[in-house]
C-alpha positions in Angstrom: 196.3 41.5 90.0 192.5 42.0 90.9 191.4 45.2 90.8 188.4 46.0 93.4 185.3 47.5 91.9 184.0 50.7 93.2 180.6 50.8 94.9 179.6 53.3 92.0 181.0 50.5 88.9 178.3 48.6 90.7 175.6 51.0 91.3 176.0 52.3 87.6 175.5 48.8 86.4 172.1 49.1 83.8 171.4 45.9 85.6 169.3 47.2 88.3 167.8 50.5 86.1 166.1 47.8 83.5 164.3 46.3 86.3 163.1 49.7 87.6 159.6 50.5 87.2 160.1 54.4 86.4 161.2 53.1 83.1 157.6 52.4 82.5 156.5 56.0 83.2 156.6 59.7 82.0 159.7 61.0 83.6 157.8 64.3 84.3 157.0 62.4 87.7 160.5 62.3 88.8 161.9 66.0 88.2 160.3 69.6 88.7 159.3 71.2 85.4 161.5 74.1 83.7 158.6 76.3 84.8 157.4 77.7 88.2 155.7 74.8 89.9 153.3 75.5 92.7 153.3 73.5 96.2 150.5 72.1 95.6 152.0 71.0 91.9 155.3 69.4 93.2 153.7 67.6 96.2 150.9 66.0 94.0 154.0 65.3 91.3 156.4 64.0 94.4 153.7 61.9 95.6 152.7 60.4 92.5 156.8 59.4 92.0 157.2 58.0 95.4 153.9 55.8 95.0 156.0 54.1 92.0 158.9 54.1 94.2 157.7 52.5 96.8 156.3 49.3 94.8 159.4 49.1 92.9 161.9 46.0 93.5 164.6 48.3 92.9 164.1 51.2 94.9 166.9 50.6 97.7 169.9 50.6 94.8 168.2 53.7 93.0 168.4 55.6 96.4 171.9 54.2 96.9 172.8 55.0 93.4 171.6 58.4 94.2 173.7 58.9 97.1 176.6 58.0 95.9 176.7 59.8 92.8 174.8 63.0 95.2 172.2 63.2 92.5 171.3 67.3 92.7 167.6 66.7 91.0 164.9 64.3 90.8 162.9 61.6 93.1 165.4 58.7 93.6 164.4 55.7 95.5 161.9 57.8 96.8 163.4 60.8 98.3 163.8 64.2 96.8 166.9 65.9 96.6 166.5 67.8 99.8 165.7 64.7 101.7 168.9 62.9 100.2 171.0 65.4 101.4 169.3 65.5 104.6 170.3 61.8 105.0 174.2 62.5 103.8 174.4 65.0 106.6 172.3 62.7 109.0 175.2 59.8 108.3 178.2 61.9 108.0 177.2 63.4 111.8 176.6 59.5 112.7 180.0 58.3 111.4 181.4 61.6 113.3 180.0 60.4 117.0 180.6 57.1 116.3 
């Protein structure tokens, strides 16, 4: 009997995360400090993440992997976490009307 994979078995794959250019970076790009961090501080650090993001060949699965799993922290695919969920709502409201 064949049992179908979930879209997270797939997303969770390392396949995709080896080709990921973040992998070549400081992860301090990707996540807010343990300490206070100024505006200024996390939009420089956010912008400096989604620069890598957007040149990577990966980026649509790392955002999809981030959406599925609801990843609370972090740059993923090039969205911060408040963005993300702003897209769940956004596509939960969609699937509503539609």
């Amino acid at each position: 009997m064949h049992t179908p994979r979930l879209a997270v078995d797939r997303l969770t794959e390392p396949t995709w995360r080896v080709d990921a250019q973040c992998r070549q970076v400081n992860a301090v790009y990707f996540f807010a400090p343990s300490h206070f961090e100024r505006k200024e501080e996390k939009s420089a650090r956010e912008g400096a993440a989604r620069a890598l993001c957007g040149s990577c060949k990966v980026q649509a699965q790392c955002l999809d992997y981030a959406l599925t799993v609801q990843e609370p922290h972090g740059i993923w695919g090039g969205m911060n976490e408040l963005e993300r969920r702003r897209l769940l709502r956004k596509r939960a409201a969609e699937e509503q009307v539609g």
